[in-house]
MDTraj code that builds the backbone (N, CA, C; nanometers):
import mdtraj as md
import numpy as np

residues = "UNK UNK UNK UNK UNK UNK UNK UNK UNK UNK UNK UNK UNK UNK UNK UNK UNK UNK UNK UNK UNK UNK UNK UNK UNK UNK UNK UNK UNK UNK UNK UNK UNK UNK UNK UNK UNK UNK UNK UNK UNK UNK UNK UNK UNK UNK UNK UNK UNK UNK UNK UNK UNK UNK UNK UNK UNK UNK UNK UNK UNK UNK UNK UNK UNK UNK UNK UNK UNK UNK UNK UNK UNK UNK UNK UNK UNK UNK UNK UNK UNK UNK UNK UNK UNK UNK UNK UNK UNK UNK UNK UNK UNK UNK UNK UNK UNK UNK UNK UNK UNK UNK UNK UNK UNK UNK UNK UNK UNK UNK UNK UNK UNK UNK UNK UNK UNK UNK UNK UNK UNK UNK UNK UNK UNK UNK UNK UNK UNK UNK UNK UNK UNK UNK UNK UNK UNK UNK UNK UNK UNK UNK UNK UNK UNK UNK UNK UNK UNK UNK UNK UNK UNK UNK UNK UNK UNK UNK UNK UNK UNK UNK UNK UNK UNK UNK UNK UNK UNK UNK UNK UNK UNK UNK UNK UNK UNK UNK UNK UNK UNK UNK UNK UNK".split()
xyz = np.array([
    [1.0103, 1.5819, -1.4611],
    [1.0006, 1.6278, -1.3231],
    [0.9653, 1.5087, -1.2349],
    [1.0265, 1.4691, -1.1352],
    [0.9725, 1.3850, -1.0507],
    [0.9683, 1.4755, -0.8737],
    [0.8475, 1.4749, -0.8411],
    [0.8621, 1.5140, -0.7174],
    [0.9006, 1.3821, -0.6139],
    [0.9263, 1.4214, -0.4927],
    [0.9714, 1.3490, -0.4004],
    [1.0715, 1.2784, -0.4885],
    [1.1598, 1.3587, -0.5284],
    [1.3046, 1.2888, -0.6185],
    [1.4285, 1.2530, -0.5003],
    [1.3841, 1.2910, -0.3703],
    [1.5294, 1.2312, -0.3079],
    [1.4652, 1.1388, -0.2045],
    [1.3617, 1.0961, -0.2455],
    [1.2780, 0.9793, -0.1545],
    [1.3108, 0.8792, -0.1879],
    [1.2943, 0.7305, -0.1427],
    [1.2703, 0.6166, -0.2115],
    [1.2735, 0.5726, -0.3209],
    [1.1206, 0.6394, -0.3435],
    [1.0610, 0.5665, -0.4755],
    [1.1412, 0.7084, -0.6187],
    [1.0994, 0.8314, -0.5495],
    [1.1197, 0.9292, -0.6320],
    [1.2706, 0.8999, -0.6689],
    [1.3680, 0.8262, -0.6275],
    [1.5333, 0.8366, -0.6415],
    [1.5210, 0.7125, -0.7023],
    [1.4561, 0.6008, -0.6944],
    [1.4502, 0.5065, -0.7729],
    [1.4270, 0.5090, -0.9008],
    [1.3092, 0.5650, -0.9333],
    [1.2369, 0.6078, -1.0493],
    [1.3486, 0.7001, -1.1117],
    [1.4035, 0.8113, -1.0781],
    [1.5338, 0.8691, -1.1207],
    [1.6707, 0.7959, -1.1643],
    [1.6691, 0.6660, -1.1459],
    [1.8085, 0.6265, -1.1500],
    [1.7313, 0.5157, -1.2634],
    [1.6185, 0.4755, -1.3036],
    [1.5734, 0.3565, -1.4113],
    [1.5661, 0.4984, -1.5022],
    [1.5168, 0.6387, -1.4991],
    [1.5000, 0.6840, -1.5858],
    [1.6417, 0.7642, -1.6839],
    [1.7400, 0.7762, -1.5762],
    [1.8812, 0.7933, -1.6167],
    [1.9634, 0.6929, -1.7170],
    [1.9152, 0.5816, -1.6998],
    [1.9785, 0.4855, -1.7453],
    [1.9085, 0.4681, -1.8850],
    [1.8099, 0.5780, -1.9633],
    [1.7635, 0.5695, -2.0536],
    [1.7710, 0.6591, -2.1418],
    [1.8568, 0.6416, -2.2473],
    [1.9088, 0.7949, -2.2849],
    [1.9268, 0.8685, -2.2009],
    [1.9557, 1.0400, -2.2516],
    [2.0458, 1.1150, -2.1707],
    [1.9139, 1.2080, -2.1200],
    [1.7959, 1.1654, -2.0511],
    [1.7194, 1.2515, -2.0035],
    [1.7594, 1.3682, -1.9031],
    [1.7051, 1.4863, -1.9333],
    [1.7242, 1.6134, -1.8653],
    [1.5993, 1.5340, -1.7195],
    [1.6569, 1.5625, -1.6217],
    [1.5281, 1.4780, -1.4610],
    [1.5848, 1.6514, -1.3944],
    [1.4667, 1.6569, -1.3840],
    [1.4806, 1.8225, -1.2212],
    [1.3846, 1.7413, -1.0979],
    [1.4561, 1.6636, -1.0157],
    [1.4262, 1.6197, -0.9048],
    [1.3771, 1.7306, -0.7664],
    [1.2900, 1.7028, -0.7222],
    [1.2064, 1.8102, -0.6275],
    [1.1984, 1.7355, -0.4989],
    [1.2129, 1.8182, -0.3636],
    [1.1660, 1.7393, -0.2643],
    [1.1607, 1.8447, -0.1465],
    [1.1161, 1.8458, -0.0217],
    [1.1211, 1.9726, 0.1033],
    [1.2507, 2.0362, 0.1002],
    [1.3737, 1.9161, 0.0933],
    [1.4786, 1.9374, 0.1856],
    [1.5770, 2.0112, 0.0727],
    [1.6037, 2.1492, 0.1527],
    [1.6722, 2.2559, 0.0809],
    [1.8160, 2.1740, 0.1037],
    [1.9007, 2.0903, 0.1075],
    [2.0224, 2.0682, 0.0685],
    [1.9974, 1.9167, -0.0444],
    [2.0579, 1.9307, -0.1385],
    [2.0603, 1.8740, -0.2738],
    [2.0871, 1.7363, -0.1980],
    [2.0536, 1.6273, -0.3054],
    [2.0979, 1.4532, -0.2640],
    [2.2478, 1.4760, -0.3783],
    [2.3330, 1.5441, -0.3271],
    [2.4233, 1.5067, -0.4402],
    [2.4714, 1.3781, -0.4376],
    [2.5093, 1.2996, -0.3969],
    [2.5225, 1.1386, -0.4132],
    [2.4082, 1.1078, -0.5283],
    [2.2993, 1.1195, -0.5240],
    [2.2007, 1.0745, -0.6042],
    [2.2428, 1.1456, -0.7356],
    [2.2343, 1.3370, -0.7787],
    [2.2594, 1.3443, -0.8697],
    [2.4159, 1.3211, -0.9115],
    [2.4817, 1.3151, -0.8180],
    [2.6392, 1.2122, -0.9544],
    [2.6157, 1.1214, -0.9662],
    [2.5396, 1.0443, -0.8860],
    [2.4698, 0.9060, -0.9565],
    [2.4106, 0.9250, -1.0928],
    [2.3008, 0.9538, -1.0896],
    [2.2332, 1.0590, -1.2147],
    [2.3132, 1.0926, -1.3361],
    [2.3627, 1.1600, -1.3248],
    [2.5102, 1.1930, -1.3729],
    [2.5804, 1.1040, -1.4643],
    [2.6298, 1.0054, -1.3820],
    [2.7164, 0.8950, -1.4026],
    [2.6319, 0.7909, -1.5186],
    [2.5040, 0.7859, -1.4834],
    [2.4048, 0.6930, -1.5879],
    [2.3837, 0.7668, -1.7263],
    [2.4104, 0.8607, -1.7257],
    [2.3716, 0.9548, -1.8659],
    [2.2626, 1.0864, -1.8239],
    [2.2674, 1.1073, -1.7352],
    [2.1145, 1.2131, -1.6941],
    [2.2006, 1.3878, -1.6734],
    [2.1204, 1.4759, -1.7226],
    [2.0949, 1.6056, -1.6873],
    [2.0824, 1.6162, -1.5520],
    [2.0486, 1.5798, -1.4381],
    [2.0488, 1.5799, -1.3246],
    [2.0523, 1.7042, -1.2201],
    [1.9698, 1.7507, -1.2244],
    [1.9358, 1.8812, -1.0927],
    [1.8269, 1.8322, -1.0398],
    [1.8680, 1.9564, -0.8876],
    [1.7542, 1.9578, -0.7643],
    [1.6922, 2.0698, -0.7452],
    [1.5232, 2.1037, -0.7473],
    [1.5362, 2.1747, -0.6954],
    [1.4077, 2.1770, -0.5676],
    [1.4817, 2.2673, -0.4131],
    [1.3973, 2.2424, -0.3111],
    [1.2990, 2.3141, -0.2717],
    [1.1964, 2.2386, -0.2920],
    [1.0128, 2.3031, -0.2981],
    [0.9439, 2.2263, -0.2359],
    [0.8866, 2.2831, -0.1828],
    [0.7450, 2.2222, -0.0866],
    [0.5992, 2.2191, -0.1326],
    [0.5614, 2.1531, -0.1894],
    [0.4305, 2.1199, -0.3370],
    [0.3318, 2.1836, -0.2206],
    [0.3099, 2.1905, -0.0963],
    [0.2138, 2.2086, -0.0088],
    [0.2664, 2.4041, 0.0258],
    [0.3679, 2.4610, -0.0661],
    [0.3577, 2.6032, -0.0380],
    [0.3382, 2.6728, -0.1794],
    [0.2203, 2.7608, -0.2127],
    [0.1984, 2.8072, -0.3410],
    [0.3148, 2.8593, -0.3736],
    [0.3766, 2.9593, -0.3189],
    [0.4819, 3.0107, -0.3784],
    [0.6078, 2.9307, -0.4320],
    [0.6426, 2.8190, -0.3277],
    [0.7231, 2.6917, -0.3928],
    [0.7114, 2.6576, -0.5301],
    [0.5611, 2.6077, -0.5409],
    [0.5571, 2.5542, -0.6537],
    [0.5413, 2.6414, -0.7403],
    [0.4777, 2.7555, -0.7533],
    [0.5048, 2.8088, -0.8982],
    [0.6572, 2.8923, -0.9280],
    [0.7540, 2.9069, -0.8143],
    [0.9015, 2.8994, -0.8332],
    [0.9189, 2.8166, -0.8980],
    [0.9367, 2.6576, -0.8631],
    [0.9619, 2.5516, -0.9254],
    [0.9121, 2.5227, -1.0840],
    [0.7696, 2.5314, -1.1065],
    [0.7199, 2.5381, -1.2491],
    [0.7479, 2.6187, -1.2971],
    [0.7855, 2.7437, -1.2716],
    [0.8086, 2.8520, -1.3474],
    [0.9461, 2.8538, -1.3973],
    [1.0341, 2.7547, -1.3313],
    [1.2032, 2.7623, -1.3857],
    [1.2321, 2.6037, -1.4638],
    [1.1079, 2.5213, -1.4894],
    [1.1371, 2.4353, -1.5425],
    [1.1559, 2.4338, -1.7274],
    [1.2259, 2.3612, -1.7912],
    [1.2120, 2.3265, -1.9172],
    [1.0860, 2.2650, -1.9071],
    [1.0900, 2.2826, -2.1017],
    [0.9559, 2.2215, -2.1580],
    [0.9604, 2.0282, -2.1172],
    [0.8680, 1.9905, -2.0650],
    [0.8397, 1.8219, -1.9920],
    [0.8178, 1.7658, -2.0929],
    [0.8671, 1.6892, -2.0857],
    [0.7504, 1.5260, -2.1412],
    [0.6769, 1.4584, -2.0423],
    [0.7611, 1.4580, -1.9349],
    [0.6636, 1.3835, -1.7866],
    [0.6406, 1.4297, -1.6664],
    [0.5375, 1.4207, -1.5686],
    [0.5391, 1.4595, -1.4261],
    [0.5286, 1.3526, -1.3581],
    [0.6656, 1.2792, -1.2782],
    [0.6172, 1.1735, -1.2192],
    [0.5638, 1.2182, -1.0587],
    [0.4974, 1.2183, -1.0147],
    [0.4481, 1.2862, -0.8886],
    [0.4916, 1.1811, -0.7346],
    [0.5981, 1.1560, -0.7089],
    [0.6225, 1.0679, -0.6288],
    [0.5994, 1.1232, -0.4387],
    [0.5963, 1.2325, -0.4159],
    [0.6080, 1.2835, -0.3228],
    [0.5011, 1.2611, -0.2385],
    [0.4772, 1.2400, -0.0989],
    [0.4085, 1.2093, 0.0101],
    [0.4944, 1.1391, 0.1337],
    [0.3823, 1.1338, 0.2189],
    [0.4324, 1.1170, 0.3382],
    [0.3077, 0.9633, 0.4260],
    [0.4128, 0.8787, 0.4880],
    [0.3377, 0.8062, 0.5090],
    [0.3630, 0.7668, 0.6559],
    [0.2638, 0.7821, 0.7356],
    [0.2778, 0.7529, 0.9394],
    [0.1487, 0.6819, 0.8722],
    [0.1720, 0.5195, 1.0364],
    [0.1110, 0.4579, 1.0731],
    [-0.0128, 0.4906, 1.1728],
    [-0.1498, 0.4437, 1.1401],
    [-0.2358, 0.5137, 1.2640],
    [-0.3605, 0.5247, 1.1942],
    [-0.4638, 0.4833, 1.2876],
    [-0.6074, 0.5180, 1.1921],
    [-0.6551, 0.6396, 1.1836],
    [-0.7345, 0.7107, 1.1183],
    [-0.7739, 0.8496, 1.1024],
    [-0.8155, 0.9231, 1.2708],
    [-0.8944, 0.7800, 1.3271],
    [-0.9518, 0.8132, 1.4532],
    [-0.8386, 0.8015, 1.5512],
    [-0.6790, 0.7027, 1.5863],
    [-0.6582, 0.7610, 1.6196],
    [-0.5207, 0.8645, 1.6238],
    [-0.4978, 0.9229, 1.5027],
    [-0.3788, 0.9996, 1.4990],
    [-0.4233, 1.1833, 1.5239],
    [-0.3581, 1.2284, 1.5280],
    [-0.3990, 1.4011, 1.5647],
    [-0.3957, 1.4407, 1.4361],
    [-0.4634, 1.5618, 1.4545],
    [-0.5338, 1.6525, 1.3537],
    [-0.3655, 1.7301, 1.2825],
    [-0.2929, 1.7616, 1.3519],
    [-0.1545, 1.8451, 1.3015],
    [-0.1123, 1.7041, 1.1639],
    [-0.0850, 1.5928, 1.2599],
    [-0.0329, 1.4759, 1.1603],
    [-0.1257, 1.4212, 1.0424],
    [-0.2498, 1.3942, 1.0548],
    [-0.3373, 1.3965, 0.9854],
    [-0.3394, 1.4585, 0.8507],
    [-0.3648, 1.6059, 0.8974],
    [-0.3236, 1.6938, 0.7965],
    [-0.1709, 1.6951, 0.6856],
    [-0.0344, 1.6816, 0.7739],
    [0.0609, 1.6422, 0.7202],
    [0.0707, 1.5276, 0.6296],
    [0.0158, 1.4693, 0.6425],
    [0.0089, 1.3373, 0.5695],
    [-0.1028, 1.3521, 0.4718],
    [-0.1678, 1.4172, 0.4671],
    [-0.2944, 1.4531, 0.3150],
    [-0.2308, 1.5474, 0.2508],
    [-0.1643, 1.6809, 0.3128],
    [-0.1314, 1.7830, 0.1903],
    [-0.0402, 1.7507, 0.1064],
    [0.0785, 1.6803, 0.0554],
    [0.1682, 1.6520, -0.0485],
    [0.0944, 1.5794, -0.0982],
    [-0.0245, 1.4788, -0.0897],
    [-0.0759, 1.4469, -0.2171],
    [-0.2146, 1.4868, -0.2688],
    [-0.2753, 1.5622, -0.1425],
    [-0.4005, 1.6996, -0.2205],
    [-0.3606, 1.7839, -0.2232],
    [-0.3156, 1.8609, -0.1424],
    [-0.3289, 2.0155, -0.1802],
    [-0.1677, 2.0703, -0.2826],
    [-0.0790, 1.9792, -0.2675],
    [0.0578, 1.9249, -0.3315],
    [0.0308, 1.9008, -0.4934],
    [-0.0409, 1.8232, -0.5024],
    [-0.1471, 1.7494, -0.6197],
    [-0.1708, 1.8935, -0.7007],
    [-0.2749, 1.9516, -0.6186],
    [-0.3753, 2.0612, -0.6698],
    [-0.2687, 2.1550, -0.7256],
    [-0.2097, 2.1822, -0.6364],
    [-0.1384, 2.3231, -0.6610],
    [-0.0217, 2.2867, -0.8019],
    [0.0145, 2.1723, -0.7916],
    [0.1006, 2.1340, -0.9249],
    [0.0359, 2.1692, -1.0105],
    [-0.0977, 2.0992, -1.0274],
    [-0.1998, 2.1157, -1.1574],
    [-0.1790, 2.2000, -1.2526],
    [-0.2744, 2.2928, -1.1053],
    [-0.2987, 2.4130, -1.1704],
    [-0.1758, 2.4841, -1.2251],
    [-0.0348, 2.5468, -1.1471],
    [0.0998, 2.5784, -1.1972],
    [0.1120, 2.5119, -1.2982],
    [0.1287, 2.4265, -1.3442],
    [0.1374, 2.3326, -1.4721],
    [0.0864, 2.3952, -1.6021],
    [-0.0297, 2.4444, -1.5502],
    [-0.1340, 2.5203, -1.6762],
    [-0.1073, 2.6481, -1.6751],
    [-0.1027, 2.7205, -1.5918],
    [-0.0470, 2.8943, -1.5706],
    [0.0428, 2.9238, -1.6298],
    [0.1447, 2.8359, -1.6536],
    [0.2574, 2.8183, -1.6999],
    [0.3032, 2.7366, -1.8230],
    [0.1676, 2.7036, -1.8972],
    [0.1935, 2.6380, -2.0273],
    [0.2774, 2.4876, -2.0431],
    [0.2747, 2.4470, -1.8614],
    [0.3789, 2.3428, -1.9109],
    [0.2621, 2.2377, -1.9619],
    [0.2659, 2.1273, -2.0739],
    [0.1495, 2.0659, -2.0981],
    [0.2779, 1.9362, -2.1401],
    [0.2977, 1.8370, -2.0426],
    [0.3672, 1.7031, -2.0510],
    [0.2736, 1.6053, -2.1265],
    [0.3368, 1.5504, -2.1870],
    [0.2415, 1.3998, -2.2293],
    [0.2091, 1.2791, -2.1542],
    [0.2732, 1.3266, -2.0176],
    [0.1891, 1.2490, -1.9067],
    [0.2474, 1.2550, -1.7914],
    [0.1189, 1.2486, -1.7244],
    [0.1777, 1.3218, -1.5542],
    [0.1043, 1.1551, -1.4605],
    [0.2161, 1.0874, -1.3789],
    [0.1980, 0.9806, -1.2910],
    [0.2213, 1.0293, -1.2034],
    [0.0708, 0.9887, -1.1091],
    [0.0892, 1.0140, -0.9953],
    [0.1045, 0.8848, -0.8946],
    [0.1872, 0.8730, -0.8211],
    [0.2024, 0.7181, -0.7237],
    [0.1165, 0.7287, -0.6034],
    [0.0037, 0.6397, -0.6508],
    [-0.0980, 0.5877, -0.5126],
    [-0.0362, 0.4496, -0.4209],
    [-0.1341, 0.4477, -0.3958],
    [-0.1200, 0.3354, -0.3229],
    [-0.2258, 0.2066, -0.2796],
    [-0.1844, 0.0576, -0.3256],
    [-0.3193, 0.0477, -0.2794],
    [-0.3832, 0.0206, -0.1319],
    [-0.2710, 0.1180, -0.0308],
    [-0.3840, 0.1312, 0.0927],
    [-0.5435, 0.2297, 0.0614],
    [-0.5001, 0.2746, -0.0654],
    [-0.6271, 0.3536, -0.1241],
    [-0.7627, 0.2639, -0.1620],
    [-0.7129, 0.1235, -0.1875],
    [-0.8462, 0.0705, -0.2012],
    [-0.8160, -0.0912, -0.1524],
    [-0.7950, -0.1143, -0.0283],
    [-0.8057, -0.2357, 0.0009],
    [-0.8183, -0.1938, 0.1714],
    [-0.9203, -0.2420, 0.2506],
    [-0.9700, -0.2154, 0.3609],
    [-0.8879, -0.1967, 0.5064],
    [-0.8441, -0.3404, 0.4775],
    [-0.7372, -0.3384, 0.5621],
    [-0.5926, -0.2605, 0.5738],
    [-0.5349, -0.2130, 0.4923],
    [-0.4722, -0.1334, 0.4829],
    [-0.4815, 0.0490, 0.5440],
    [-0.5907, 0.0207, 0.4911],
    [-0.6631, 0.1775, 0.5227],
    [-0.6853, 0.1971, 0.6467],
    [-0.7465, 0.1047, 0.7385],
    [-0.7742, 0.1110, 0.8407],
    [-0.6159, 0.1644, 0.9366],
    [-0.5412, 0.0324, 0.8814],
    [-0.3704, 0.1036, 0.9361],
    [-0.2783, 0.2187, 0.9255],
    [-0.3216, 0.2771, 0.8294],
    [-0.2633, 0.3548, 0.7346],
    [-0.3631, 0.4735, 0.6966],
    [-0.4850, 0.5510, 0.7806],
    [-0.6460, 0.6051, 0.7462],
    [-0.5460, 0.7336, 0.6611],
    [-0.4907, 0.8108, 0.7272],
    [-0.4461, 0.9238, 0.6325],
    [-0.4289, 0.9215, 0.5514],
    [-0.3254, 0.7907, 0.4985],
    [-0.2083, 0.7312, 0.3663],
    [-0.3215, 0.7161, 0.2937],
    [-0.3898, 0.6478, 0.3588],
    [-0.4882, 0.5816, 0.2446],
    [-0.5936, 0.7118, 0.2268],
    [-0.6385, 0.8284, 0.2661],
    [-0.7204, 0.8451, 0.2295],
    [-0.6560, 0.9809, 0.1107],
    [-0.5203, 0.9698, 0.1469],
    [-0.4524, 1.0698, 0.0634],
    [-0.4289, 1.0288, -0.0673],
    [-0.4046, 0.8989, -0.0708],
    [-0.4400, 0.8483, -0.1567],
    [-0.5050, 0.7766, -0.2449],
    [-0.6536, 0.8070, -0.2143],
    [-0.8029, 0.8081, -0.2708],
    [-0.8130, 0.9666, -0.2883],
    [-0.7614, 1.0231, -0.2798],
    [-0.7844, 1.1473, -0.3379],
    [-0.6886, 1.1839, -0.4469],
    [-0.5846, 1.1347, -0.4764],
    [-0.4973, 1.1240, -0.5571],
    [-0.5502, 1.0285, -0.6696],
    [-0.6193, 0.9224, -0.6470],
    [-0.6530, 0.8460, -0.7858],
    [-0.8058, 0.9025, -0.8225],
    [-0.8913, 1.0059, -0.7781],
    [-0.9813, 1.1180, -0.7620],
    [-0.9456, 1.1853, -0.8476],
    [-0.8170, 1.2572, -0.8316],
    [-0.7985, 1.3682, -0.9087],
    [-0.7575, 1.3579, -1.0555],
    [-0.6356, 1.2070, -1.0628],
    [-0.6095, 1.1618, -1.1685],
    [-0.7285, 1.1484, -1.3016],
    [-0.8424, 1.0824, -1.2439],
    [-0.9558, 1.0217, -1.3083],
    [-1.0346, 1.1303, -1.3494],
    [-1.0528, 1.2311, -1.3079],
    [-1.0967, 1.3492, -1.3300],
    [-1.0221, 1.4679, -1.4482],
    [-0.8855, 1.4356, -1.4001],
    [-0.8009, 1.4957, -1.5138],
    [-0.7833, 1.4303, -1.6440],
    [-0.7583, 1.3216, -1.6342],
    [-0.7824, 1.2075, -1.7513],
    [-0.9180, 1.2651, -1.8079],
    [-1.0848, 1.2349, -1.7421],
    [-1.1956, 1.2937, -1.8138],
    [-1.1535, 1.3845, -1.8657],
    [-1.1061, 1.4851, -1.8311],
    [-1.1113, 1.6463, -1.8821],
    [-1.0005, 1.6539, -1.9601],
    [-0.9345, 1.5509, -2.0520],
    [-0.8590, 1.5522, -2.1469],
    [-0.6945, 1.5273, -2.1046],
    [-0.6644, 1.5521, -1.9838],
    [-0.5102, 1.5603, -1.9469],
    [-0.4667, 1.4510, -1.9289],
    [-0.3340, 1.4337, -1.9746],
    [-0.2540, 1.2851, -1.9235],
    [-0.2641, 1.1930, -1.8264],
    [-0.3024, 1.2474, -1.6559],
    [-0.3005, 1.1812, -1.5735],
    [-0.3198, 1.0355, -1.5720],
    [-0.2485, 1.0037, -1.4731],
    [-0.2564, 0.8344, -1.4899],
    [-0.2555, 0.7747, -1.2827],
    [-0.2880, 0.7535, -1.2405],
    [-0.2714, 0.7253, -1.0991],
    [-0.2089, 0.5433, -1.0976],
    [-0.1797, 0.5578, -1.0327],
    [-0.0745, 0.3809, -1.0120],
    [-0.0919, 0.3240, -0.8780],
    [-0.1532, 0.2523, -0.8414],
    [-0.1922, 0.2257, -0.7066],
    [-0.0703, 0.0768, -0.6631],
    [0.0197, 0.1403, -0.5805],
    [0.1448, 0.0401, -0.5808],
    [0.1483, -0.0333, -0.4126],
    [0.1826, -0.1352, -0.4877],
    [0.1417, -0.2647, -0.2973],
    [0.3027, -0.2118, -0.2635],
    [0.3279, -0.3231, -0.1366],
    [0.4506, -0.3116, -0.0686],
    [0.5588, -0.3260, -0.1723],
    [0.6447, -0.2482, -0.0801],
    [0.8068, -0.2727, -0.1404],
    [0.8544, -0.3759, -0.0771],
    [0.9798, -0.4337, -0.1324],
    [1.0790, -0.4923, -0.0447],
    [1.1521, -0.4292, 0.0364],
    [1.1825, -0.3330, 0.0035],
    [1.2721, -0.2307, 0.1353],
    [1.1905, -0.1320, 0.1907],
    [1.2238, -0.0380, 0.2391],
    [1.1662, 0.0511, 0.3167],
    [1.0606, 0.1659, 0.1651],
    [1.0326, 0.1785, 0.0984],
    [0.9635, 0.2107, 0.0059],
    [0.9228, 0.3539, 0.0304],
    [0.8268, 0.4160, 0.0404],
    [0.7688, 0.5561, 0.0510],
    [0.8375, 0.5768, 0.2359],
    [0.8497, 0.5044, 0.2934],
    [0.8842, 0.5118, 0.4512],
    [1.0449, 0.5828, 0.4538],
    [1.1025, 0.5627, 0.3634],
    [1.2309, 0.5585, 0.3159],
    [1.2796, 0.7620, 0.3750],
    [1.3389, 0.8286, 0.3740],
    [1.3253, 0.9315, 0.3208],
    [1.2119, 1.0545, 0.3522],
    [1.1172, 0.9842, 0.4340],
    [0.9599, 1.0284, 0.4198],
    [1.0316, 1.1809, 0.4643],
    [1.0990, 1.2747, 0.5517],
    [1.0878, 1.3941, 0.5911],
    [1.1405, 1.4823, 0.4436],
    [1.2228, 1.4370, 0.3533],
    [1.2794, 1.4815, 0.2680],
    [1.1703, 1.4474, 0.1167],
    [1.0764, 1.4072, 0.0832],
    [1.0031, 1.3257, -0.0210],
    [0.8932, 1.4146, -0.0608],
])
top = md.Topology()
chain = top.add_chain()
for i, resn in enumerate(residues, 1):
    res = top.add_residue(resn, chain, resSeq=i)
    for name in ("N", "CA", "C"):
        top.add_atom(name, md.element.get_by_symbol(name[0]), res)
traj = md.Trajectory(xyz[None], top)
C-alpha cells in the first residue's frame, strides 16, 4: 500500500517498487480519478497496479480502503500536504489541512490496519526533516509540526511491538512532496 501514490514521492516510490519483481502496489490518494499514466507505467515495469480514491483524514474512507485490501507486506505512508508559512502566521482552516493526512490520516490507518487483521512487516512513514531542524520549521510550522507527530507515532508503535519506521527526508531535487500536493 502506498498512500499519497499519485504524489511525487508516493509515484516515485511506486515506480522503484515496480521495477522489483512483479509486486501487487494499491496506490491511494484524495483524487477520485485514477493516475492512469502512472498505473500503465506500473504496469509496464512488472506491477499489479491499482488505485484506490480515499481520503486517510475520512473514517469511512479508510476503513473502505483497508477493508478491500490484500494481505501486505508493506505500508508505505507517503501522503501529506505541504504550504509555506509559520504556525503564527497561517490560518487555522490551512493549519489544520496540513496536520490531518499525517495525524489524524496516520491514526486512523493504524487503527483500520488492526480491525482488519492487516499486520504488514513494515509500515514507513515519510517525515521530514523540517520535523527536527529549526529553521525549517519555523518556514514550514505546520509541515513540520505534522511531521513531529508522525515520527511520535512511529516510535511509539515500534515500542509497542509494530513495524513502524519514520524516515525524516531533506530536499528533493524537483518539486518533491510540493509536487501533486492537492491529489497526495
Amino acid at each position: 500500500l502506498v498512500t499519497g501514490g499519485a504524489g511525487a514521492l508516493g509515484s516515485a516510490l511506486a515506480r522503484d517498487l515496480a521495477g522489483r519483481g512483479r509486486p501487487v502496489l494499491v496506490l491511494t490518494g484524495r483524487s477520485v480519478r485514477p493516475p492512469r499514466a502512472l498505473l500503465e507505467e506500473l504496469t509496464a515495469l512488472g506491477a499489479d497496479a491499482r488505485y484506490v480514491a480515499a481520503d486517510l483524514t475520512v473514517p469511512d474512507q479508510v476503513e473502505r480502503l483497508v477493508a478491500g485490501l490484500p494481505p501486505l507486506d508493506a505500508v508505505f505512508h507517503a501522503a501529506g500536504i505541504v504550504r509555506p508559512g509559520s504556525l503564527r502566521g497561517t490560518d487555522v482552516a490551512d493549519t489544520l489541512d496540513v496536520l490531518a493526512a499525517k495525524t489524524a490520516g496516520t491514526v486512523l490507518l493504524a487503527e483500520a490496519l488492526g480491525r482488519h487483521g492487516r499486520r504488514p512487516g513494515l509500515c514507513v512513514a515519510f517525515s521530514s526533516v523540517a520535523s527536527v531542524l529549526p529553521g525549517l520549521a519555523g518556514a514550514l510550522g505546520a509541515y513540520a509540526a505534522a511531521n513531529a507527530f508522525l515520527d511520535a507515532f512511529a516510535g511509539a508503535e515500534r515500542r509497542a511491538g509494530r513495524p513502524w519506521l519514520s524516515v525524516n527526508l531533506g530536499p528533493f531535487a524537483g518539486p518533491g512532496m510540493a509536487a501533486g500536493a492537492a491529489d497526495a
